[in-house]
C-alpha atoms as one frame of an Amber mdcrd trajectory, in Angstrom:
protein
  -6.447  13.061 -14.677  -3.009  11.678 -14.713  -2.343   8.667 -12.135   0.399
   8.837 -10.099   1.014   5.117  -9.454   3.332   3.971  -6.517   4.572   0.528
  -7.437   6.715  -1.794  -5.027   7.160  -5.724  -3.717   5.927  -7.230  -1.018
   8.781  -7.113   1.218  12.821  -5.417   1.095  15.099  -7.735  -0.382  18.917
  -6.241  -0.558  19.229  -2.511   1.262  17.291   0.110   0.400  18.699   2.096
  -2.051  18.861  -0.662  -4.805  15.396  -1.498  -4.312  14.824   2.157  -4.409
  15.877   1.656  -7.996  13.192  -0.612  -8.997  10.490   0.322  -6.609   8.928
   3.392  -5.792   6.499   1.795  -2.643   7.537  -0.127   0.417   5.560  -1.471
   3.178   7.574  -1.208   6.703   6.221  -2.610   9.958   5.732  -0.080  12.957
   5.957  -1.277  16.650   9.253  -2.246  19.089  12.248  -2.107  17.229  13.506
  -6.435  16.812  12.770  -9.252  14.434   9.924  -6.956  12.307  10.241  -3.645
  12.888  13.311  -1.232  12.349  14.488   1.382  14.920  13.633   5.001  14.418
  17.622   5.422  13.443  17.007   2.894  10.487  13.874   4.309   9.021  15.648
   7.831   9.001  17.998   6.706   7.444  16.046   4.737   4.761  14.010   8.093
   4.417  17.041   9.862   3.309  18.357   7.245   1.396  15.937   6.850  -1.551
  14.459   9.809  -3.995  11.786  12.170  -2.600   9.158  10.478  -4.879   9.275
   7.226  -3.184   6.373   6.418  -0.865   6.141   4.707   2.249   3.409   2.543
   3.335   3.730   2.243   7.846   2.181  -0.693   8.980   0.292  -0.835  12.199
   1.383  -3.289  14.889  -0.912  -5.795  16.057  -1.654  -3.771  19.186  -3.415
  -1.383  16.930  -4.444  -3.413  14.295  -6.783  -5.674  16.726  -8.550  -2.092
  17.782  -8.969  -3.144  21.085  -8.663  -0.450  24.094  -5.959  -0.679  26.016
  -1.828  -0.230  27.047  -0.800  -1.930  23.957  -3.153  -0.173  21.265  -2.302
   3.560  22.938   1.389   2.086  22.804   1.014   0.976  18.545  -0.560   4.296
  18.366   2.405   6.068  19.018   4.831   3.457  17.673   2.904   4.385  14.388
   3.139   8.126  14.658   6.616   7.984  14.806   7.026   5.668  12.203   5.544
   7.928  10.077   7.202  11.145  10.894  10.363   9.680  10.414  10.006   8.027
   6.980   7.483  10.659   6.145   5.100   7.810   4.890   2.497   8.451   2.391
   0.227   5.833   4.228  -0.243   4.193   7.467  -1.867   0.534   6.934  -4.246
  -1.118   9.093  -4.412  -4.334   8.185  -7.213  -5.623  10.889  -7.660  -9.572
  11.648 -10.349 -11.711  11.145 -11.698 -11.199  14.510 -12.464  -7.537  13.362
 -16.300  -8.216  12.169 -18.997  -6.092  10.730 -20.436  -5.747  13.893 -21.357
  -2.131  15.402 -18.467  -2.919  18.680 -16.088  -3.304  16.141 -17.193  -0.449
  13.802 -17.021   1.866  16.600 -13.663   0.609  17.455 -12.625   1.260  13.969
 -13.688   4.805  13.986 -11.721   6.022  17.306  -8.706   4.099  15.979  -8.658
   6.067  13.026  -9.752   9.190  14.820  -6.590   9.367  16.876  -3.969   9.836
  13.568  -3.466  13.048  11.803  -4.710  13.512   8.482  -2.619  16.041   6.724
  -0.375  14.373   4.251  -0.804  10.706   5.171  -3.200   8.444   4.148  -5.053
   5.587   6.351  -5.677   2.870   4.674  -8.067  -0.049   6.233  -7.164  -3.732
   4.656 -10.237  -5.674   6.526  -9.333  -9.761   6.829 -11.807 -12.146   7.667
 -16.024 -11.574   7.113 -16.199  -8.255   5.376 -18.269  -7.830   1.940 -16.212
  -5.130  -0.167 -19.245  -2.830  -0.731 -19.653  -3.126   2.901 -16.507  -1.977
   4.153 -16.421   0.449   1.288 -19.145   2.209   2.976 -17.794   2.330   6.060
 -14.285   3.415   4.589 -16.101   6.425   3.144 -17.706   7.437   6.051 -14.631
   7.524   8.204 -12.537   9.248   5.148 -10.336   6.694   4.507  -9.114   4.586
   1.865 -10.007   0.513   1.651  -7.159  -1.958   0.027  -8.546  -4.342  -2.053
  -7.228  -7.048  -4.335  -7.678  -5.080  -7.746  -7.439  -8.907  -9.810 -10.310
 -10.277  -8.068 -12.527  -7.263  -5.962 -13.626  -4.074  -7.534 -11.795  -0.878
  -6.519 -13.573   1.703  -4.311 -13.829   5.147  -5.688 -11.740   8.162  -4.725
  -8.932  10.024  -5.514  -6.618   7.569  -3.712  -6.255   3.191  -4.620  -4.456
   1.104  -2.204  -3.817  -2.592  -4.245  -2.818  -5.439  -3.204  -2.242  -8.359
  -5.719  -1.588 -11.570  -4.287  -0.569 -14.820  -5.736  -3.452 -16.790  -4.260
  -4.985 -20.287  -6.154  -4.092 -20.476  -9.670  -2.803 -17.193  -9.964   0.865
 -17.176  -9.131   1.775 -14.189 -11.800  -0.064 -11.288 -13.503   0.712 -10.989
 -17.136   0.183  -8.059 -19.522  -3.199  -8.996 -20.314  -4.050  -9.180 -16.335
  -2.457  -6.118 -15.501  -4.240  -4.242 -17.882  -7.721  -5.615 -16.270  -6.148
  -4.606 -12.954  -5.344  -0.763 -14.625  -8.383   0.125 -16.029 -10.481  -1.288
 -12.465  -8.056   1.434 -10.495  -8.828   4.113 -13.482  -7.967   7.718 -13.281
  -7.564   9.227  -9.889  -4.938  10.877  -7.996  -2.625   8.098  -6.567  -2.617
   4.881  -6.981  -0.348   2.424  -4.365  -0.317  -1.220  -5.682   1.914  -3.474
  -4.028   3.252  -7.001  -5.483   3.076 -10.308  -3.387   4.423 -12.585  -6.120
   7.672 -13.714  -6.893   8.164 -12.096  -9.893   7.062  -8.481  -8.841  10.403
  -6.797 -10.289   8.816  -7.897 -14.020   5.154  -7.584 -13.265   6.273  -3.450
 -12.021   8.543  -3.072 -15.075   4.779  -4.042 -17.365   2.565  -1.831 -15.525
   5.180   0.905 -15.443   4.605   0.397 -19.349   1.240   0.347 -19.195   0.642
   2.950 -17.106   2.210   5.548 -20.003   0.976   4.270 -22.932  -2.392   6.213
 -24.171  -5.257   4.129 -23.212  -8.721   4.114 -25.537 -10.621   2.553 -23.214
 -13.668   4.248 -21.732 -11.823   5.617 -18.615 -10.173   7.793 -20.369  -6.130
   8.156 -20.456  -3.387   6.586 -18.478  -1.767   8.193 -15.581   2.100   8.589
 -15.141   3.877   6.600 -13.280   6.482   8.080 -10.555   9.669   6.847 -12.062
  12.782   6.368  -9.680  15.709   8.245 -10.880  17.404   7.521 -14.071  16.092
   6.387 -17.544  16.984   3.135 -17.521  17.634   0.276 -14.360  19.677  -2.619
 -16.017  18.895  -5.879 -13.261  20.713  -9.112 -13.762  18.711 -12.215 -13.448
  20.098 -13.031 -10.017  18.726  -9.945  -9.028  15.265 -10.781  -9.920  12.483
 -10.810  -7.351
């Protein structure tokens, strides 16, 4: 099965169209247009500004990302909806807080939050903070048909034909070399997509590696390496001032 992996940074440095040349993912916040989250005009305008490869990832406001019933979740909801339509997003993110527990109130809460977004071309993705075992919220992420985001480095990475990754600079581990991004590729393995998103500072290097990795014939056990979805032209020259 060849990969398609979705690479990008934690957050849009410069305009969108140069990072559109060294990314293929970005993670936008949904909710009232101010300080976080860009107006409908903008993300139309980002959606026609980069190649029709590039993916974005719609994150859900805190309104709907706390699950709770409500003006302000019903309000999130449809903040989300339209932030999707207009960037045509690949995923909508629900990143939930701590308060969000394994218990069966908040399970439930989970499922009719998830229930309300279609599910034709977009993705939900659950990225549980706080008390949740992996295997445990893996379960539940299968039962409601939706994908869990894990930390690739350090959990292992649920299986289906989609991988949402995160990989954080947390402790010791402020950069992922060659050697740690292969770990990382062969734990996501063949599948259909693959969205892995960079929190460190040097994410523009770490994505040029993986991009490597990613097509170079692999002999481990997992069989061969996916493509990657390239943004347009062979070659992106980036001056060191430009570096992430």
């Amino acid at each position: 099965m060849a990969t398609r992996f979705h690479i990008g940074a934690k957050t849009l440095r410069g305009d969108i169209a140069s990072y559109s040349k060294r990314f293929d993912l970005l993670e936008v916040a949904s909710g009232a247009p101010g300080a976080t989250a860009p107006t409908m005009a903008t993300l139309r305008k980002w959606r026609k500004s980069v190649p029709p490869h590039f993916a974005f990832s719609v994150l859900a406001a805190p309104g709907l990302a706390n699950l709770k019933p409500g003006e302000a979740l019903d309000r999130d909801v449809a903040f989300a909806i339209a932030a999707v339509d207009a960037l045509e997003a690949r995923v909508l993110l629900l990143q939930t807080p701590a308060e969000v527990t394994p218990s069966t109130l908040w399970r439930d809460r989970l499922a009719r939050a998830v229930e309300r977004f279609p599910r034709d071309v977009t993705h939900v993705v659950w990225e549980p903070r706080g008390l949740w075992e992996v295997d445990d919220a893996a379960v539940l992420a299968k039962k409601l048909g939706i994908v869990l985001a894990v930390d690739a480095a350090r959990d292992p990475v649920p299986l289906g034909p989609v991988a949402y990754v995160r990989l954080r600079a947390l402790g010791e581990t402020r950069s992922f070399g060659t050697s740690a991004l292969e770990r990382i590729e062969r734990a996501i393995g063949p599948r259909r997509d693959a969205f892995v998103v960079f929190e460190t500072d040097g994410a523009l290097a770490e994505c040029k590696v993986l991009r490597k990795l990613v097509q170079t014939p692999s002999t481990s056990d997992k069989g061969g390496l996916g493509r990657v979805v390239r943004p347009r032209g062979a070659t992106v020259t980036v001056r060191d001032d430009e570096q992430e």
